[in-house]
C-alpha positions as CSV (number, residue, x, y, z in Angstrom):
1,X,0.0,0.0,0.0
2,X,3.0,2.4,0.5
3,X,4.4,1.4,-3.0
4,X,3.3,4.0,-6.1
5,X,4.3,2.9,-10.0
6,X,5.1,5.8,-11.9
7,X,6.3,5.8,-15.5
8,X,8.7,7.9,-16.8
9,X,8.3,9.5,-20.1
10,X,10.7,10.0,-23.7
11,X,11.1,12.7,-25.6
12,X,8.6,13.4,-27.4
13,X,10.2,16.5,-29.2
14,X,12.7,13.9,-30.7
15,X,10.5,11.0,-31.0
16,X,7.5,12.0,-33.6
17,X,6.4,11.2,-36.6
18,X,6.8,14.0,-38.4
19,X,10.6,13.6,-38.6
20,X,11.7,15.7,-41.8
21,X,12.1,13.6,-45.4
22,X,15.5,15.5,-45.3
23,X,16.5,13.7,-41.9
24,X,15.5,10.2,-42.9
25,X,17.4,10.4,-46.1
26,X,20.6,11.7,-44.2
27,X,20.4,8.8,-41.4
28,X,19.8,6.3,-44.3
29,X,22.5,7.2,-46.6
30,X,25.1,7.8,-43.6
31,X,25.2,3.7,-42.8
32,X,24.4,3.2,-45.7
33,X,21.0,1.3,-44.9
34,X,19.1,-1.1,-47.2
35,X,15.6,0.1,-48.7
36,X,13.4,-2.6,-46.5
37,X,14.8,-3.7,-42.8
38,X,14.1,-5.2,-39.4
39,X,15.9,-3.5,-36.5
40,X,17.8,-4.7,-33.7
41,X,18.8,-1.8,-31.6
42,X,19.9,-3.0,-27.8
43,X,22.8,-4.1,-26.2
44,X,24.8,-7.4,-28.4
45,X,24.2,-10.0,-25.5
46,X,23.1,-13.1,-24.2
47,X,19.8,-11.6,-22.4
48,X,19.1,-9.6,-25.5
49,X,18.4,-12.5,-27.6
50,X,20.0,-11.6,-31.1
51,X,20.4,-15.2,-31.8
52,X,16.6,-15.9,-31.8
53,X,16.3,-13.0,-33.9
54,X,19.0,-14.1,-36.6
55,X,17.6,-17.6,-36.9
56,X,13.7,-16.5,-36.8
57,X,15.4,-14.1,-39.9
58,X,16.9,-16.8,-41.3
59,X,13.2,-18.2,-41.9
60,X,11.8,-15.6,-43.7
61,X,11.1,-15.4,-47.2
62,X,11.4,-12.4,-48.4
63,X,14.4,-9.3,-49.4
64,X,13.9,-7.9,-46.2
65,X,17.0,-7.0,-44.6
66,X,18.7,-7.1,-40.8
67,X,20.0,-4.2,-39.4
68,X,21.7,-4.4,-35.8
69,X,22.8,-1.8,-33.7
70,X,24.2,-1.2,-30.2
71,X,27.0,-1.5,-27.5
72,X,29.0,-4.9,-27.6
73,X,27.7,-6.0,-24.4
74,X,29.4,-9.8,-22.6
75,X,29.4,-12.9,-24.7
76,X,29.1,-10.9,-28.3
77,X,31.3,-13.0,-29.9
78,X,29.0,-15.9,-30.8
79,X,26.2,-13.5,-32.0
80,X,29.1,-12.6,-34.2
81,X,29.3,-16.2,-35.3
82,X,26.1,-16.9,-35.9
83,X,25.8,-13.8,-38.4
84,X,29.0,-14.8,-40.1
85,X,27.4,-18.6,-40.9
86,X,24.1,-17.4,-41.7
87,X,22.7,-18.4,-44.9
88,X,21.4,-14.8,-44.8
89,X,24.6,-13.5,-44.0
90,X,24.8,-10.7,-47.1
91,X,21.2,-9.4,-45.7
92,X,22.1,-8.8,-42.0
93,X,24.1,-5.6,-41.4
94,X,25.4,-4.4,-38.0
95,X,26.0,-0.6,-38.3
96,X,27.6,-0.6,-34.2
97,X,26.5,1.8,-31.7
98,X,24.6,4.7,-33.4
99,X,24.2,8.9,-32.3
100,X,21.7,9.9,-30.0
101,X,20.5,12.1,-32.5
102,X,20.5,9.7,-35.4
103,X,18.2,7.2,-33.5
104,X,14.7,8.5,-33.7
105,X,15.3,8.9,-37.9
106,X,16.5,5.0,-37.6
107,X,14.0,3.5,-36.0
108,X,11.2,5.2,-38.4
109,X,13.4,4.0,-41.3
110,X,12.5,0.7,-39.7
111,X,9.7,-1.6,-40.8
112,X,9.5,-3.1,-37.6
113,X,11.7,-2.4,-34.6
114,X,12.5,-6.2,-32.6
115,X,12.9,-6.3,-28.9
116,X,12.9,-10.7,-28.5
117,X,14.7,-9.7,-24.7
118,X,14.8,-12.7,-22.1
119,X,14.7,-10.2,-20.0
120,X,14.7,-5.8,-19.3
121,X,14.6,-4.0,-16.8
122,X,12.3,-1.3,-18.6
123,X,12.4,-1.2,-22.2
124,X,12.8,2.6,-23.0
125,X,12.9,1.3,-27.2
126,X,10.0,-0.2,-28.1
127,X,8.2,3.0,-26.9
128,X,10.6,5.3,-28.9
129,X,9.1,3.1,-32.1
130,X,5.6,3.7,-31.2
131,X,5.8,7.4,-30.6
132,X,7.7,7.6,-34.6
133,X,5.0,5.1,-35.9
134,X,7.1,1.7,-36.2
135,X,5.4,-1.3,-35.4
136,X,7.1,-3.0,-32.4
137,X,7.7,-7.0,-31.9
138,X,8.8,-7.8,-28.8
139,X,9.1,-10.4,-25.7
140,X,6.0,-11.8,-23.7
141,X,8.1,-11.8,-20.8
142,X,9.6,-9.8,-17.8
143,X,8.6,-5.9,-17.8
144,X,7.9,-6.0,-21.8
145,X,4.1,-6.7,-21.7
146,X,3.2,-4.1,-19.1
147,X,4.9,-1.3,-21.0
148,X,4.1,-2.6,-24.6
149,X,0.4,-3.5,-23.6
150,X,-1.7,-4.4,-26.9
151,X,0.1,-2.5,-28.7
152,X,2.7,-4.1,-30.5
153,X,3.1,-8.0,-31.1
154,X,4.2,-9.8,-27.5
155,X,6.5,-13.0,-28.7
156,X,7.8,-16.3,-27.0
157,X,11.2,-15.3,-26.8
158,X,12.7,-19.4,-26.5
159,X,10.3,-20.1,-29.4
160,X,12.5,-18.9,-33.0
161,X,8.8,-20.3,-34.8
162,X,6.7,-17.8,-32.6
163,X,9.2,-15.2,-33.3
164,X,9.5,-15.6,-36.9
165,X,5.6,-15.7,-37.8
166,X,5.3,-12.4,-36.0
167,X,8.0,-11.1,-38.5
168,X,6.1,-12.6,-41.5
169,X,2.6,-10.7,-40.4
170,X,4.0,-7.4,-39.3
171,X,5.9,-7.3,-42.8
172,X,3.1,-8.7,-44.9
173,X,-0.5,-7.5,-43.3
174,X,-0.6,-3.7,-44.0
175,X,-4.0,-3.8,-42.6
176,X,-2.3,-5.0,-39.2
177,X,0.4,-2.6,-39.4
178,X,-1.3,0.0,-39.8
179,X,-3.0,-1.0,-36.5
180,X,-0.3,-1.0,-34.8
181,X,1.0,2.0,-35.7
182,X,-2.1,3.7,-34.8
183,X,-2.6,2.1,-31.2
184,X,1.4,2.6,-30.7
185,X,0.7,6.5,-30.8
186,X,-2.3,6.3,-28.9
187,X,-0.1,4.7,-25.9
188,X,3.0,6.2,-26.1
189,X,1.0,9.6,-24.9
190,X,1.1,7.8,-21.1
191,X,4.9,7.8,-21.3
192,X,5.8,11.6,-20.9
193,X,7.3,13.6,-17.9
194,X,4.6,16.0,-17.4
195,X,2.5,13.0,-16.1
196,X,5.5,11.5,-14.7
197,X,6.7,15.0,-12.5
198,X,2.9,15.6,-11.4
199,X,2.4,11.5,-10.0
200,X,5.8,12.2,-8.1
201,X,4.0,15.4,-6.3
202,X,0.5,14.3,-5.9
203,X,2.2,11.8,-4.2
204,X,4.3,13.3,-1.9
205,X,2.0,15.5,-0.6
């Protein structure tokens, strides 16, 4: 009874859709980014699951690339490996630990951003996708569901199948992206610091 949740918020002056054509074509073109791509922006580690990801990409059928991005966390090596053996090795791309500034034009380049995590703590990404309008796959597990909700597509994250259908919709069923998109929006508005700073005092008075 003495305990009180309160969500932060993101920046919502950086993370928008209306990011400028101008923006998206600089980001794109300085790492040199393929037309269509998945992202993989977190931490390369065991907990962060990249090798469910690479062998649920593996699966797919399409010309849809991989794009992976972030810190070289403990244990990166064999993510490494498994990249370098893939049979879709010439379609996954890791473009290492990107700008602050260049991340909100990245993850709206994105045709899906996927966060298959064993486990976080928070999950501060998936709601930087939904406040640019990219869909958002990500774990069923830990803190993920309570901060994604219904709006993104919650995953096994030990089942590579489970992951790998998700891909196929979100890429494939317009009708469900565009869904997505919409209810992302809608519930990134609870994650700001105006709610966030007023919680805090109503609840120290």
């Amino acid at each position: 009874g003495k305990i009180k949740v309160i969500y932060p918020g993101i920046d919502a002056k950086a993370f928008n859709p209306q990011i400028p054509v101008s923006e998206l074509r600089m980001v794109r073109n300085l790492y040199n980014l393929p037309g269509n791509f998945i992202l993989f922006l977190n931490t390369i580690e065991p907990r962060k699951n990249l090798a469910g990801l690479i062998k649920a990409f593996e699966a797919l059928d399409d010309n849809t690339h991989l794009v992976v991005c972030g810190r070289l966390g403990w244990k990166y090596r064999a993510d490494f490996d498994l990249i370098k053996k893939s049979k879709k090795s010439a379609k996954i791309k890791y473009i290492g630990y990107i700008d602050e500034e260049h991340k909100p034009a990245l993850i709206k380049l994105a045709k899906a951003l996927v966060y298959p995590s064993f486990y976080e703590g928070f999950g501060f990404q998936p709601l930087e996708a939904m406040a640019v309008g990219t869909p958002v796959i990500a774990s069923q597990v830990t803190s993920l569901p309570e901060i994604v909700g219904d709006s993104g597509l919650l995953i096994n994250p030990y089942s590579d199948g489970d992951l790998a259908l998700a891909l196929d919709i979100v890429l494939n069923n317009e009708q469900l992206r565009e869904r997505l998109i919409n209810k992302g929006l809608e519930h990134v508005k609870k994650f700001n610091w105006q709610n966030c700073a007023r919680q805090v005092l109503e609840n120290l008075k």
